[in-house]
C-alpha positions in Angstrom: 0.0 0.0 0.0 1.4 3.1 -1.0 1.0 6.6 -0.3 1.1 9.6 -1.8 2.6 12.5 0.2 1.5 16.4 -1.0 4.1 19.1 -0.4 2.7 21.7 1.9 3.3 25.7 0.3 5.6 26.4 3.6 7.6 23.3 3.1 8.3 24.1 -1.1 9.2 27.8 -0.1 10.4 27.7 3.3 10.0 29.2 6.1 7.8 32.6 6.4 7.7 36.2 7.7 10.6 38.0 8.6 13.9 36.8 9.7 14.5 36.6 13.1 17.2 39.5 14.5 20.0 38.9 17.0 19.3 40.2 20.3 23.0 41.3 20.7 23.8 43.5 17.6 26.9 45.7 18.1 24.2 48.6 17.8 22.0 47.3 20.3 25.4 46.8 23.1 26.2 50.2 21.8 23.0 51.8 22.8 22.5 49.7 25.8 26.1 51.0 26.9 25.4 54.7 26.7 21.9 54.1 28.7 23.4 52.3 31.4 26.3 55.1 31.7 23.6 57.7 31.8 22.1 56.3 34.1 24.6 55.6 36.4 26.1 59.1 36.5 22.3 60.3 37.3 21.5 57.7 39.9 25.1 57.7 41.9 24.4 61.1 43.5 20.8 60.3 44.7 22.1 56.8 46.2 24.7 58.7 47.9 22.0 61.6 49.1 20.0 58.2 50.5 22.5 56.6 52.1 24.2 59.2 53.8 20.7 60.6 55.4 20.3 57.1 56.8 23.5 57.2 58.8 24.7 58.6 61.3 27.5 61.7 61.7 30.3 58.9 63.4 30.0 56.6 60.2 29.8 59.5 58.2 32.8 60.8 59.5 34.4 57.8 58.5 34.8 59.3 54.8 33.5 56.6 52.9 30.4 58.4 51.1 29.4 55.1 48.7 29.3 52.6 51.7 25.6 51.7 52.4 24.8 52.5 55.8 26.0 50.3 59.1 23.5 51.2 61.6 20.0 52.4 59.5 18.6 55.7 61.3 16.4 57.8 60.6 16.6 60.7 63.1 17.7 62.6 60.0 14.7 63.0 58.5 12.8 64.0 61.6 15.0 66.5 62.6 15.2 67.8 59.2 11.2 68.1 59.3 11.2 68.8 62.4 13.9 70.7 64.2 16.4 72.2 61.6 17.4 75.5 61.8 16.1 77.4 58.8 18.0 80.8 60.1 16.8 82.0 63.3 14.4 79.7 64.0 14.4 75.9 64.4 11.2 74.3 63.1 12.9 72.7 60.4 11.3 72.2 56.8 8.0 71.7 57.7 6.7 75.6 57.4 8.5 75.9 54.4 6.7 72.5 53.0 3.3 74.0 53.9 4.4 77.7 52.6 5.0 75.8 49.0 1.8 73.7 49.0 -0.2 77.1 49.8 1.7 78.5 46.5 2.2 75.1 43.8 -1.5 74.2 44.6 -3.9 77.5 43.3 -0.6 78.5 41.4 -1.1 75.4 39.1 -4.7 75.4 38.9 -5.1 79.5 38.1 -2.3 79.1 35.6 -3.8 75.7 33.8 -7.2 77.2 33.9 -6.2 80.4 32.1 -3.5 78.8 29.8 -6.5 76.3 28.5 -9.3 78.2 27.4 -6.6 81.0 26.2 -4.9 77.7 23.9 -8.6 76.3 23.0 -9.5 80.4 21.7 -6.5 80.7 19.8 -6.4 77.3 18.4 -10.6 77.2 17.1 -12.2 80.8 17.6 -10.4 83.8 15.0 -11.0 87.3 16.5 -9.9 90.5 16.1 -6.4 90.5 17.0 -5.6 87.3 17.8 -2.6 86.7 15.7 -1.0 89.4 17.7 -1.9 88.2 21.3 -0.7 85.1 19.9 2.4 86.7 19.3 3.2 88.3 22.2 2.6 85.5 24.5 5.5 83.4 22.2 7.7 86.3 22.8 6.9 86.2 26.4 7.6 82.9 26.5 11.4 83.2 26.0 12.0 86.7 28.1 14.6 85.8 31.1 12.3 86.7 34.0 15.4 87.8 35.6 15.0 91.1 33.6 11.4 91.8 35.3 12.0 91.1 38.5 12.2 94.8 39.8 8.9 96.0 37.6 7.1 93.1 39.3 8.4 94.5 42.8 7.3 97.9 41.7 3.9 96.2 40.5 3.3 93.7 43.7 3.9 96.7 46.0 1.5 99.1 44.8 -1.6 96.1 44.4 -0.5 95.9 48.2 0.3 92.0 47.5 4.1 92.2 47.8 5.8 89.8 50.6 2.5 87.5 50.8 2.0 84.3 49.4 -0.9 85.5 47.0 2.1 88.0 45.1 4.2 84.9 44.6 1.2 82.3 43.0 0.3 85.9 41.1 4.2 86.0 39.6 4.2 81.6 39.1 0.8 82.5 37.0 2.0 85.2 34.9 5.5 83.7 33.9 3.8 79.9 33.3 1.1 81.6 31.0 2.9 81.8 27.8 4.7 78.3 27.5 1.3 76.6 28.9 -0.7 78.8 26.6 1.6 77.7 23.4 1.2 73.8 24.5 -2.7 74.1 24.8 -3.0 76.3 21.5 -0.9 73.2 19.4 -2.7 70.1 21.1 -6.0 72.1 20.2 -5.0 72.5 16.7 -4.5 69.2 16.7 -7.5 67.7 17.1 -9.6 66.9 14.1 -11.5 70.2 13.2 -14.4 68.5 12.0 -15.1 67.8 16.0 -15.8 71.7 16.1 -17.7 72.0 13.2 -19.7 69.4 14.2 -20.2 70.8 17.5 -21.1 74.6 16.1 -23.6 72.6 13.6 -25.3 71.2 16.4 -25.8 74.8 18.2 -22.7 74.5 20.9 -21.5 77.5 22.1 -18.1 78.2 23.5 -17.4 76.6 26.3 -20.1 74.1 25.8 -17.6 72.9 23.4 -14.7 73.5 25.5 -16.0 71.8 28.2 -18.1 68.8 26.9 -16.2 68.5 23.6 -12.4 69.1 23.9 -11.9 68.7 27.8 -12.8 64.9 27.5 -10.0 64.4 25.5 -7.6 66.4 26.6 -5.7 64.7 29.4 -2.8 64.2 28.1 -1.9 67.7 27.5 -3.4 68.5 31.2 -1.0 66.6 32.7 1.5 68.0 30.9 0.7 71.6 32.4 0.5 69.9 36.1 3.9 68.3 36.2 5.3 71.7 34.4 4.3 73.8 36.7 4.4 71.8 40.0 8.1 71.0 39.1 8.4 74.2 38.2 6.7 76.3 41.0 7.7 73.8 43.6 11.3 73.7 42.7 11.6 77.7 42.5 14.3 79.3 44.9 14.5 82.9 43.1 10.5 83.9 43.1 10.1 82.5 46.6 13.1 84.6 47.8 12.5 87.9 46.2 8.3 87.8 46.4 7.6 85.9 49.2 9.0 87.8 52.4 10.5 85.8 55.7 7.6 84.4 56.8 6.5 83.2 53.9 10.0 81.2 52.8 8.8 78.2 50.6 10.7 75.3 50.9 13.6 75.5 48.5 14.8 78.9 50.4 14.7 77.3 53.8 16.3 74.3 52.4 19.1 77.2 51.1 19.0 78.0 54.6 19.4 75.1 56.3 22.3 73.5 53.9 24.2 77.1 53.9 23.9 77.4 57.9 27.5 78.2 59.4 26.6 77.8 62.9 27.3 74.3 64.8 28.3 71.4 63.2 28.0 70.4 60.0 25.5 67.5 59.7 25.4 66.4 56.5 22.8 63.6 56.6 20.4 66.2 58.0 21.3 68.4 54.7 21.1 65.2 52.9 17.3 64.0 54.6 16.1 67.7 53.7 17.2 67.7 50.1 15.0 64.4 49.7 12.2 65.9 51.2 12.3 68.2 49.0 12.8 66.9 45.8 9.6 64.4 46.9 6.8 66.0 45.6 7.7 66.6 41.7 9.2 62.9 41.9 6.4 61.7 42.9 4.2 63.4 40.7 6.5 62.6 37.6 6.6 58.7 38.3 2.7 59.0 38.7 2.0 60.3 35.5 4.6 60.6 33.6 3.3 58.2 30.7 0.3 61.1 30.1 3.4 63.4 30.1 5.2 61.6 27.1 1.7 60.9 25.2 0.6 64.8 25.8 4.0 66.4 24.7 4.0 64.1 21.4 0.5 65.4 20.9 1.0 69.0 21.4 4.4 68.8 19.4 2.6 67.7 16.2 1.3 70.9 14.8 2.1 74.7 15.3 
């Protein structure tokens, strides 16, 4: 008994699809290579901030600043909240945390309110003389803000606002307007346009559109402005110093204060435990959303 055997189409031409690649290409170690070196010469300084808060001064005094930590305290970071001296007095960080909160928090939200409907006008509604508010907020967006510094004194001190915290979220708002406004205005123009026609076919007003329409869709670019301006604001030493008046210190000035102090000894993993504290806040808010961040700068980037 015989039988007769029919060649299948994948065994007369062979295998199918596209040849496999080596993992390990001379490219790929190449790239791999330069990412782990970045990464190492951004990482090495934070592990040494982290182990050096978690010791204390004896073993630090030992000299060895890469060794990870013998004895694990953290007395550190609770007299760096707590107890450091931030100048004359010695509450440590904690006023300073609370003074920044008071100013990131309404400083973000004003600013991202304004910056939204000013981008969503500018990208969908032509009036008279829009091109050249357009223009000036692109020119504003590039001025050092060193150079107004003294005309927003000037300014701050006649609206009687000058030395409070409601002068510095005033001065966050006006300097994040333009490169929030420019990001809004691009993402907006992004978006299909037949969405808005639709919408003004079906009788929508403006921000019945804004708000129903766009908003909805709009995340991305939303969490773009947050982290922007909370890394921004929250990180600001010159602002806080100039505008906000000794009381009113935020965080990065007392942390100025407290590393600078020339009084005492030096304890370093003190200076080290306040640093950490406050760099916390934008970290944390990065690693939260920072996959929004990539996917709204890619979106606001495509069109001008």
């Amino acid at each position: 008994m015989t039988t007769s055997l029919t060649a299948t189409p994948a065994a007369v031409d062979g295998p199918r699809g596209r040849k496999p690649r080596r993992r390990f290409t001379p490219a790929t170690i190449m790239l791999y290579g330069v990412l782990i070196v970045a990464a190492v010469y951004y990482l090495l300084p934070l592990y040494v901030m982290v182990v050096t808060s978690l010791k204390g001064m004896p073993e630090i005094r030992m000299g060895n600043i890469f060794a990870p930590p013998v004895d694990i305290t953290f007395q550190p970071w609770v007299t760096a909240w707590d107890s450091a001296c931030t100048g004359l007095t010695c509450e440590g960080i904690k006023v300073g945390f609370w003074n920044s909160v008071k100013i990131t928090v309404p400083g973000v939200l004003v600013s991202i309110a304004m910056a939204s409907v000013s981008g969503y006008a500018l990208a969908n509604w032509r009036f008279r003389g829009s091109e050249f508010f357009f223009t000036c907020l692109l020119f504003g967006a590039f001025i050092p803000y060193q150079v107004l510094l003294y005309p927003l004194v000037i300014l701050l001190r006649e609206l009687g606002i000058f030395s409070t915290l409601t002068g510095v979220v005033v001065v966050h708002t006006i300097f994040g307007m333009p490169i929030l406004t420019l990001l809004f205005r691009n993402y907006f123009a992004s978006l299909p346009l037949e969405i808005f026609k639709a919408a003004r076919v079906d009788g929508a007003g403006f921000w019945q559109i804004f708000l129903q329409v766009y908003l909805p869709m709009s995340i991305p670019i939303f969490v773009v402005g947050v982290i922007l301006q909370v890394t921004g604001i929250w990180n600001d030493f010159l602002l806080g110093v100039v505008f906000a008046g000794n009381q009113n210190y935020p965080m990065t000035v007392q942390l100025n204060n407290v590393v600078n102090a020339v009084q005492g000894v030096k304890e370093y993993n003190v200076n080290m435990a306040a640093t950490l504290l406050t760099a916390m806040v934008p970290l944390i808010v990065y690693f939260v959303s920072g996959r929004l961040f990539v996917r709204g700068i890619a979106a606001g980037a495509v069109k001008g």
